[in-house]
ROKOLNU-405185 format. One line per 10 residues: number of its first residue (from 0); their letters; for each residue x, y, z of N, C-alpha, C, O, CB. Coordinates in pm, whole numbers, plus 50000, padded with zeros to 5 digits. Glycine has a CB too. Example, Ala and Ser with C-alpha at 12.3 -4.5 7.8 and 13.67 -1.06 7.14 Angstrom:
<recs>
0	AS	51319 49431 50780 51230 49550 50780 51320 49670 50780 51424 49668 50846 51131 49553 50905  51285 49775 50708 51367 49894 50714 51290 50003 50787 51341 50114 50804 51408 49940 50572
</recs>
This chain:
<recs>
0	XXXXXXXXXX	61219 70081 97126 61294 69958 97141 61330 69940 97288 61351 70034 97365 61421 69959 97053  61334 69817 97319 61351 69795 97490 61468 69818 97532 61544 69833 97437 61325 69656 97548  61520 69828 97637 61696 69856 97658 61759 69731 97634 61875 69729 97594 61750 69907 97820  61689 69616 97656 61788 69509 97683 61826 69520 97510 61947 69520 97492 61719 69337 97761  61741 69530 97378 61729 69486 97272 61838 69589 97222 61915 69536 97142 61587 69476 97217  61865 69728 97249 61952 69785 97218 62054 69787 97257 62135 69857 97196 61934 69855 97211  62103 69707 97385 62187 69693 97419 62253 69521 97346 62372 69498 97366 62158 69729 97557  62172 69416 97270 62187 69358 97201 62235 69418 97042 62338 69389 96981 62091 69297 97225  62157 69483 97012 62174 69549 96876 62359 69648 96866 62432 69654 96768 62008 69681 96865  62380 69700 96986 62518 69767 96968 62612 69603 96999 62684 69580 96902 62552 69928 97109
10	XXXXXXXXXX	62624 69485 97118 62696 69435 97084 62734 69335 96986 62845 69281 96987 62708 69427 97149  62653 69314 96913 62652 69292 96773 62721 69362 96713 62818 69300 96670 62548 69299 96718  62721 69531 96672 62792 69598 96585 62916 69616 96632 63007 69647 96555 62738 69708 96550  62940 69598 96794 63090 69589 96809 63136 69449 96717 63239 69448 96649 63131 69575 96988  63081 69381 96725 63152 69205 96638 63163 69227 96548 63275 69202 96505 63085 69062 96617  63065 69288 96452 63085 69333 96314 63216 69382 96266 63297 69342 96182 62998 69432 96289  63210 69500 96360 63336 69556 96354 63445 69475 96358 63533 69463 96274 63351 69639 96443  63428 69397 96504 63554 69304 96463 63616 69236 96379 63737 69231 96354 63562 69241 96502  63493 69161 96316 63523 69085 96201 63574 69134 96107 63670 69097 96039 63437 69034 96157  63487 69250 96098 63532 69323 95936 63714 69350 95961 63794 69289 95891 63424 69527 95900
20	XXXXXXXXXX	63753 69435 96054 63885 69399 96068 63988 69286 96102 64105 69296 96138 63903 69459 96122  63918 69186 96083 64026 69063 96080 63989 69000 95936 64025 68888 95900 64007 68935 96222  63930 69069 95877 63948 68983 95715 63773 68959 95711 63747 68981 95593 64074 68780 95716  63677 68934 95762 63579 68853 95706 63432 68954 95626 63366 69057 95645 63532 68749 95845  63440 68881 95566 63289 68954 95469 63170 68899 95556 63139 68786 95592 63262 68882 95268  63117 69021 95573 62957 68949 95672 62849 68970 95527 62827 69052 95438 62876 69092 95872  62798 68824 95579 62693 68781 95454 62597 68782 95484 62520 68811 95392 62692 68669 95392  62535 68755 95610 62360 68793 95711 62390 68819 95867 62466 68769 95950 62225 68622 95717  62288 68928 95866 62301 68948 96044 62113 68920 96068 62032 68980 95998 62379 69172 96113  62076 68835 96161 62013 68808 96229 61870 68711 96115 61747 68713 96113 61999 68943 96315
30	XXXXXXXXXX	61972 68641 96043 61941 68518 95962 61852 68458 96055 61869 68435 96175 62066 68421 95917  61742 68434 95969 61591 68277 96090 61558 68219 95960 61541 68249 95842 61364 68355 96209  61557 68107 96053 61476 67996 95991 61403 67920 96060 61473 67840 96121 61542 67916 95932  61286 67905 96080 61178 67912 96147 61173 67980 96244 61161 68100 96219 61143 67819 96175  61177 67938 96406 61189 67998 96499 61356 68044 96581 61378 68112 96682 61102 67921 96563  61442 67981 96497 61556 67993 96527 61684 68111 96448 61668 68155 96334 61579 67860 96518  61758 68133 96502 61785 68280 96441 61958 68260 96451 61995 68203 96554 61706 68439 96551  62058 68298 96361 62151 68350 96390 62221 68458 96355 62236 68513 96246 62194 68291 96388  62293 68496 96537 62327 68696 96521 62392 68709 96390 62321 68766 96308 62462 68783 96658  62542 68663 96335 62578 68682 96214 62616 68575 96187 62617 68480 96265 62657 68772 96186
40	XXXXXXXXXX	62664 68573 96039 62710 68456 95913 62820 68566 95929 62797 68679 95974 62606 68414 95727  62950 68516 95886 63087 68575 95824 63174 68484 95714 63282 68476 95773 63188 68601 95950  63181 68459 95669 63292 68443 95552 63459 68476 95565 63514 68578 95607 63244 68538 95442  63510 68366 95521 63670 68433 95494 63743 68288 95442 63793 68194 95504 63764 68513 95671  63726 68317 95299 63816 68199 95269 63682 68108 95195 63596 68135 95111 63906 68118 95431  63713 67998 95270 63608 67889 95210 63529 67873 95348 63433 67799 95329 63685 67722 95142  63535 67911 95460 63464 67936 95526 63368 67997 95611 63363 68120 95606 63487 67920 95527  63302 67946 95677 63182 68032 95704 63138 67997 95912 63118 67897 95980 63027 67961 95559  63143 68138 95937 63159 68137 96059 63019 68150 96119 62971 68253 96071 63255 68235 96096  62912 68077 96222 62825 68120 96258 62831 68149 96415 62876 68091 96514 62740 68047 96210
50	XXXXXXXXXX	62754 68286 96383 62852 68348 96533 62692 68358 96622 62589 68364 96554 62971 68567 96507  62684 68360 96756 62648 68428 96839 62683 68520 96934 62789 68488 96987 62616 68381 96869  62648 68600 96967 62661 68711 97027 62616 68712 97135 62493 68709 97139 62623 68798 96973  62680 68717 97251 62589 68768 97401 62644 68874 97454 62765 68885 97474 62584 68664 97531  62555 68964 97480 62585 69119 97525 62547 69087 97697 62471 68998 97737 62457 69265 97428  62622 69182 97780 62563 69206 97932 62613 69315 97933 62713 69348 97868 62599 69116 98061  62535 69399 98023 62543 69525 98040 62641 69521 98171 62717 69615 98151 62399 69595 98049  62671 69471 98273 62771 69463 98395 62878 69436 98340 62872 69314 98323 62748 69366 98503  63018 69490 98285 63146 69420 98285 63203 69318 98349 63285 69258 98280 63213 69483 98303  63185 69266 98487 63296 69155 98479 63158 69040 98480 63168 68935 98544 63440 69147 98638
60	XXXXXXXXXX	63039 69071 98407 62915 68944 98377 63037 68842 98291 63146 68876 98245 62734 69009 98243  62975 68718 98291 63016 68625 98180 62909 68561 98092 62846 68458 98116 63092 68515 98238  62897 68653 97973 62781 68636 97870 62820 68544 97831 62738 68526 97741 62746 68726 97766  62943 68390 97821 62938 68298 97778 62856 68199 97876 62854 68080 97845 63055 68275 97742  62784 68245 98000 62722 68174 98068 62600 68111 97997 62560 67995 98011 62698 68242 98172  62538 68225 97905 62421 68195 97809 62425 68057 97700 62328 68001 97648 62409 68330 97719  62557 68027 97687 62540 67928 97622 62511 67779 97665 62583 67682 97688 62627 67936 97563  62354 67806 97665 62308 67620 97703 62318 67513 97573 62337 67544 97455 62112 67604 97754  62303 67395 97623 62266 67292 97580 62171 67324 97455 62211 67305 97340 62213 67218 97687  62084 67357 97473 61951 67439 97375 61975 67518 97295 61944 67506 97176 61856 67518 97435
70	XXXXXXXXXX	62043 67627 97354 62126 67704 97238 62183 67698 97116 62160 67758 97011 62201 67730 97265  62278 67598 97157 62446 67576 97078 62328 67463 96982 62356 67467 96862 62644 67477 97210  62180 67347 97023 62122 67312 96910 62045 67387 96826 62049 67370 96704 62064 67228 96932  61975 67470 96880 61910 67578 96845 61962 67640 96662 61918 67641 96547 61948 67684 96980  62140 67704 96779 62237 67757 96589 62270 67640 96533 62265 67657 96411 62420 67856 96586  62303 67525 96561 62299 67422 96458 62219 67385 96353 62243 67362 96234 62299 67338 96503  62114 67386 96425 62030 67338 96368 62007 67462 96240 61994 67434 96121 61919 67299 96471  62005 67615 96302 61951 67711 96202 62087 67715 96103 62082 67772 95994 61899 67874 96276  62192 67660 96143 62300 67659 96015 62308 67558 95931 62358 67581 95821 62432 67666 96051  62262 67430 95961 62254 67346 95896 62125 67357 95777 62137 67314 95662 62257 67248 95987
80	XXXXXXXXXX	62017 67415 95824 61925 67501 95717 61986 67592 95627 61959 67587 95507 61829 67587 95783  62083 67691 95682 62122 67784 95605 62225 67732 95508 62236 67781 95395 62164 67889 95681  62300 67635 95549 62385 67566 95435 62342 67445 95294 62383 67403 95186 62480 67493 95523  62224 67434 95400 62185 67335 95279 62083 67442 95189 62038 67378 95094 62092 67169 95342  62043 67553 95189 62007 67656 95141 62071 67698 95022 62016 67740 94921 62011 67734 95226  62172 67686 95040 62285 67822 94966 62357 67688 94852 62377 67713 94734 62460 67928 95132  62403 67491 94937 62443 67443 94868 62623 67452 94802 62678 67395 94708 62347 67468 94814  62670 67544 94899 62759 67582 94862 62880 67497 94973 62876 67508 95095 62738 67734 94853  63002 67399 94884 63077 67376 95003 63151 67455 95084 63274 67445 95072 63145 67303 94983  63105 67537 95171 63186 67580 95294 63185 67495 95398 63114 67398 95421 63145 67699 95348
90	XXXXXXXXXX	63296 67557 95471 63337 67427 95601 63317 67573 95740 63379 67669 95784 63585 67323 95580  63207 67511 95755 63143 67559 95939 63210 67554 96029 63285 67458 96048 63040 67485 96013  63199 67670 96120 63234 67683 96260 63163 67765 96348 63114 67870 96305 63354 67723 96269  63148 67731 96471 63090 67765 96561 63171 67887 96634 63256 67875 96722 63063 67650 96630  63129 67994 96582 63229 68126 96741 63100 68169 96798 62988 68146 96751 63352 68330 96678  63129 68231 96900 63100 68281 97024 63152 68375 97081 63267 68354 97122 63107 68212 97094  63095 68503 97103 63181 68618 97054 63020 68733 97208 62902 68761 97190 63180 68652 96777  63119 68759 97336 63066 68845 97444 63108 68925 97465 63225 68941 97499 63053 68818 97541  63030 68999 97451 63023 69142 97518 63020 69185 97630 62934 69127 97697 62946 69197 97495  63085 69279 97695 63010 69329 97840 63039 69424 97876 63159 69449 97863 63021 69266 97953
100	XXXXXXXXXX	62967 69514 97931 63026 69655 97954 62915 69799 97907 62801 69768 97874 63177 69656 97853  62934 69873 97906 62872 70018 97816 62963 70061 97680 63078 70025 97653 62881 70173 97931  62878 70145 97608 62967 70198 97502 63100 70207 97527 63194 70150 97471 62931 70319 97465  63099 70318 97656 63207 70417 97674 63359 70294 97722 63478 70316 97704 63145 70554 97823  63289 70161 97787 63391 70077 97864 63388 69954 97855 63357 69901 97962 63392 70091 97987  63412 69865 97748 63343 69703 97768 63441 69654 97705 63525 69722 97646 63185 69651 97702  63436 69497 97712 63523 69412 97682 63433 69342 97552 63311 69330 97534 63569 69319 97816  63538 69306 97480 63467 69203 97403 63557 69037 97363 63656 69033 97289 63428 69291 97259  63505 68935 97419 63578 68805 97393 63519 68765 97279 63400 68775 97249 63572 68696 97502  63641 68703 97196 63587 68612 97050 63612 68507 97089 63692 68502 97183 63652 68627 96899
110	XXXXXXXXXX	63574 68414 97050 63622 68264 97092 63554 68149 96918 63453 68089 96880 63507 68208 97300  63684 68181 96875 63690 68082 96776 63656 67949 96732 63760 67934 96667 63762 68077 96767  63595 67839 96715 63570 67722 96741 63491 67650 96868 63471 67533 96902 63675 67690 96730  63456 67789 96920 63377 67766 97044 63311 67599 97103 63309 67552 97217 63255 67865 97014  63268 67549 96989 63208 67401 97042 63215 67341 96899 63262 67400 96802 63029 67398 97121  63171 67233 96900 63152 67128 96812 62978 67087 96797 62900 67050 96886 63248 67003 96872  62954 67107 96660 62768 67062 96667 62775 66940 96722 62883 66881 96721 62669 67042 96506  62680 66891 96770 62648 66768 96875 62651 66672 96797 62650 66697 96677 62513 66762 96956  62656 66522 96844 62615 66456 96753 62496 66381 96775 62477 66333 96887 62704 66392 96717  62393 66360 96661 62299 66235 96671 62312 66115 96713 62388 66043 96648 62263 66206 96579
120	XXX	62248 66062 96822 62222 65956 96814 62144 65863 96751 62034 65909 96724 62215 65952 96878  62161 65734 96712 62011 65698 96664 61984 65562 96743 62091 65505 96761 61994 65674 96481  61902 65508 96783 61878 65391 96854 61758 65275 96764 61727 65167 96814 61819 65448 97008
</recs>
């Protein structure tokens, strides 16, 4: 496995962790639908959290830099598949949840409600 990918794969399981201790049931980690993917699904309540994850290996990096334009449609789009999938009314949210650092020393930011899915235009 490449370094960058394992260094993806642990800050992921730091979030896990997190979650699991603030209440939420994780229901998929690294959910795709077609070419688009999201790090985890969480649960708590009637809702359903779709998270991404950005890991950097430098501590004071800002892995919320990763979030483009492209991105934030990218998990929309793969949650809006995954909900109409399942059919189930839950009420969506967008977190955003960075990492940075090594095992031994890193930070991790959650950020709750991170954005709002975009909206369509139609002309």
């Amino acid at each position: 496995m490449a370094r960058h990918n394992s260094l993806g794969k642990w800050g992921e399981e730091m979030v896990v962790e997190h979650l699991v201790k603030e209440g939420y049931a994780i229901v998929e980690r690294n959910w795709r639908s077609n070419h688009h993917e999201i790090d985890i699904i969480a649960t708590k309540g009637d809702m359903v959290a779709f998270v991404e994850v950005k890991t950097r290996r430098e501590k004071d990096a800002n892995p919320l830099e990763a979030m483009t334009k492209s991105k934030i449609s990218h998990l929309v789009n793969a949650a809006n598949a995954y909900l109409r999938s399942l059919g189930l009314p839950l009420r969506p949210r967008f977190d955003v949840a960075a990492v940075s650092g090594e095992p031994n020393d890193f930070r991790l930011q959650y950020i709750e409600d991170a954005f709002y899915p975009p909206l369509r235009t139609y002309r």
